[in-house]
Each structure stands twice: as C-alpha cells, then as structure tokens.
C-alpha angles and dihedrals in degrees: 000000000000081000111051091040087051087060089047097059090039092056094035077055101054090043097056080042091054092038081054094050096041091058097042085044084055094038104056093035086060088044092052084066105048118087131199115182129218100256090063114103119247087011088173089052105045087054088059091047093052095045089052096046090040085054084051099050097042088050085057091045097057082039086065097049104051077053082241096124136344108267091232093042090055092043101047085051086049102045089042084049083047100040105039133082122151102209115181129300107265127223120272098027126092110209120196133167109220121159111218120209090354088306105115116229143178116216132200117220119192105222092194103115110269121216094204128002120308127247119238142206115199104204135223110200123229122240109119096269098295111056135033122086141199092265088045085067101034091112087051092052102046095048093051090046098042097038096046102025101245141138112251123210107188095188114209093218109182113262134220161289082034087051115024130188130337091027096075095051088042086065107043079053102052092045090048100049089046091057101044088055085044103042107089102042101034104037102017092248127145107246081213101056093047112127133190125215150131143158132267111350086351083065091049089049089051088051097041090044093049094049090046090056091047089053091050093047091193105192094201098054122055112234119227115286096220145359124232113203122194112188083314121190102233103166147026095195101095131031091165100072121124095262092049089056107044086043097039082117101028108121131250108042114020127203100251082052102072090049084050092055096041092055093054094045083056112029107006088230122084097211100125107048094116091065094038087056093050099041106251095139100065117082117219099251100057086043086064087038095052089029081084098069099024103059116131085218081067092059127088107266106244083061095069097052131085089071110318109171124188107238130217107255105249107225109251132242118228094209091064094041091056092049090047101030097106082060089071099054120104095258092065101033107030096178087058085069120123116250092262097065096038095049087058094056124095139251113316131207108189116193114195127181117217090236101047129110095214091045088111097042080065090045099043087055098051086048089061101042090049099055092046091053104261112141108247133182111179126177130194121210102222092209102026131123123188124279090033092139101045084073098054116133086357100140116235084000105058118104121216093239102053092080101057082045084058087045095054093048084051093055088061102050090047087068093053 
C-alpha cells in the first residue's frame, strides 16, 4: 500500500509540475507578444498586471478543455475576486443596492445638503460584455458621486455568452427608463439632469441606448440629457485603423480581444475571430459605405503616426456576414448610424487614451457629432491605456493616472 501510494503522490506530483510548466510555457509565450511602450504611465506595473491577467486567462483556458469549467466563466470569478474590494461606506456618500425593472443596481447617494434636485449618471460597467460587475466598479462610482455631487446608478446588466445581444442593452434600458420615472420622487433627482455613460462596452451601451431612446421619442418619459464615453467600443467594421495598428499589443485590452468580445455579445463563440480581424465580414459595397466615417485622413495628425500602414481590403465572405451582420448595425456600433439617428442624441463628453485600440473609435465619433450640431468635449489621455480607471484606489494594483482620468470624467458631470 506505502508503495503504491508512494507512485500516486509522485505522479500526482509531475503532473501538477507539467500542468506548471504548461501555464508559464503559455504564458510567456503570450507575454512575448504583448508590447507597452514607453510613453504609457506606470509601464513596470502594467506588465505585472498583464502577466497576471494572461496566467488567468490561460488557466481558464486548460480548464475548458479538459470540459472542467468554461474559460470566461473562470476568468470573469477570478478577475471579480482580483478587482473587488468593498471598503467602507465614506462620509458623505449613501450606498443602496435596488434592482430596477427586475435589473439589480446599486445607487450612490450624496448625503451633503442640496439646494435644488441632484443630477444624476446611471452607469454601465466595462468588461467587454462578459465580465465586469457592479463591485468591480464600486471605487468608479464612489469617486464620481462623492467628487461631483451626483447620484450614481452602477446597473448590473446580465453578461454573455450565457446572455448574448440585445439582452445587455435591454437591461441597461429598462433600468434607465425606471429610474428616469422614479428620480425625482424617490431620490430627489431632476428627471431633466439624468446622463448616461460608461467605459469600454459600458460606453457603447450609453451611445446605443441613447440612440435607441432618440429613435422611440417617447413624450411621457424624459431621454438622457447627456452620454459619457469612456474609451467606449462603437464599431466592428474596421480592425485595421491606425490605433488598432500602433496598440495591437497594448494591455489590457489586445487587438484580437475585441474581436473576441464582439463575437460573444453577439454569438456567445469566438470561432471566427480570424475573419472578423481581417475584414471579411464586411461586403464592398458597406466598406465604401462606412469608409466615409472611418478614414484615417479624417484623424488628427499625430494619431496616424507611429507606423500606420493602409492595408489591402480583404474580400468578404457572405457566410460570415451573414453570421455577423446584426454587428454592424447601429446598436452595436453606434458610431456606424446614419446621420439622422446621431444627429438626435445628446450631448455627448468622449474620453480616449493614446494606447488604446479603440482610441479612434472615440475620435471618429466626436468627429461626426460635431459636424451634425451636437455639443462634444472629448479629451485624450496622452499616456493612457484602456482600462486605466477600472484600477483606481485598487491597492498594489492602482495606477497614478487613473484618478485625473476620473477627474476629468467628474468635470464634466459637474456641467449636466
């Protein structure tokens, strides 16, 4: 029995030793890959946050295989374990958890005495669509209640690949809408001075919800009174732009990785990332369509250096389009509308970070609303990289910058 128990721990031994070496092999080979340049803030750090997010990821990813758990699944528990930490509730600051047309929320309520009725931001989390919580963003939300004096509503909105388009941007409706025909009596809010926003795929859910409500014109319930985009994802048409060249490599978020969350708002599978990269589904005749308000010309000149090539349009393939079709439609890639809708949308305040792949997504948006009328501030962080606010007041992990983007987020609000 000593002996064959002897050979069980040895095996179980080499193969926790294999499994080791399996994970640092994938690891550094997906590291090696990876570039921050030199210009981004807190370079040394976000390496370590990266290597640390790329071993999560590849330990989801055996997990899939062996069929023991699914990889997303596995990295959206580790990065909530990783990102959250409910600290005390501040002075000054009321926190409740509510849950709105069967959405759940939490909302931050400034306790500092009010002359009039608050303003108010109800808030769509980051997280490419399937991760991200609302106690991923606690610190977020406190800092913009408690720094501009606004009530803050973080909205739980269900995630994918379990629950795939329309359902997150349903739910970001139906909590919005409850809020703006509750505001005033129940939280002491103006109906009229209630925003939208959020970062990443949050951001695209503020502009495609605020293009949606446009659309609907309901006369018995007030529409948001501005959108707050914070590096926000607004189209799946084009990979090849200069950002998405010169980031390609940039943590957090790669380029292969948006393609990898679009496909799971939309599909929940990730198996043609490859022709969503290169453009495949996307017919002729829309590239020149879309070519109109996604040309590079069209960007400042500062954003098509550092080696932006043009690249040769790959022909599409009309299986895939037809698989990917609905991507291109203006509720998942606001910035794809047709004049009409955008020029119906409020306000707008864009934030972009230099190394970011979806900086000119930000940029090519502002471009449009500006020239139909709608008012636009838009702000570029010169050594950001997305995901920069989602690490404020995170311990080890917080990076110096993240709080003057969330200042500059705060300014704004401060003006609704």
């Amino acid at each position: 029995m000593g002996i064959w128990m002897a050979v069980f721990i040895l095996g179980l031994g080499a193969l926790a030793a294999a499994l080791c070496l399996l994970v640092i092999g994938v690891v550094y080979a997906e590291l090696m890959d990876c570039e921050v340049p030199a210009g981004v803030c807190g370079r040394a750090k976000l390496h370590m946050v990266h290597c640390l997010l790329v071993g999560v990821a590849v330990i989801g990813r055996i997990l899939d295989r062996l069929g023991l758990c699914h990889q997303v699944r596995f990295t959206r528990w580790c990065t909530g374990l990783i990102m959250a930490c409910r600290r005390p509730v501040p002075n000054g600051l009321r926190i409740k958890d509510r849950t709105f047309a069967g959405v759940p929320v939490r909302v931050y309520e400034p306790t500092a005495p009010s002359s009039g009725k608050r303003r108010a931001l109800v808030y769509f989390h980051g997280g490419g669509w399937v991760s991200g919580s609302i106690d991923t963003y606690e610190e977020v939300c406190r800092f913009i209640a408690l720094k501009s004096e606004t009530t803050v509503v973080s909205v739980g909105y269900r995630l994918a690949p379990e629950h795939r388009y329309p359902t997150q941007l349903d739910d970001c409706e139906a909590a919005s809408c409850h809020f703006l025909s509750v505001a005033a009596a129940s939280y002491g809010v103006d109906p009229r001075r209630v925003a939208v926003g959020g970062d990443s795929a949050g951001g695209n859910l503020a502009a495609a919800l605020c293009q949606r409500l446009a659309r609907r014109q309901e006369g018995h319930l007030l529409a948001p009174c501005a959108q707050v985009l914070i590096y926000p994802a607004l189209q799946m048409a084009d990979f090849d732009l200069p950002s998405y060249q010169q980031n390609r490599s940039v943590p957090v978020l790669l380029r292969a990785r948006v393609a990898f969350y679009f496909l799971q708002y939309l599909c929940g599978e990730a198996y043609a990332c490859q022709e969503l990269l290169n453009g495949r589904h996307v017919p002729a005749e829309l590239k020149l369509h879309y070519g109109r308000w996604l040309d590079p010309d069209d960007l400042p000149a500062a954003a098509r250096e550092r080696g932006f090539k043009r690249r040769v349009a790959s022909q599409h393939d009309g299986e895939v389009y037809h698989l990917l079709k609905a991507g291109l439609g203006a509720e998942v890639s606001p910035l794809l509308a047709d004049d009409a809708a955008l020029s119906a949308v409020p306000p707008a305040f864009v934030l972009t970070c230099e190394y970011d792949v979806l900086r000119d997504d930000g940029i090519f948006y502002s471009r449009r609303l500006e020239r139909l009328g709608v008012p636009v501030t838009w702000h570029n962080v010169p050594d950001g990289f997305h995901g920069i606010i989602s690490f404020y007041n995170k311990g080890w992990l917080s990076f110096a910058s993240a709080e003057g983007v969330l200042e500059r987020v705060v300014d704004y609000v401060k003006t609704l």
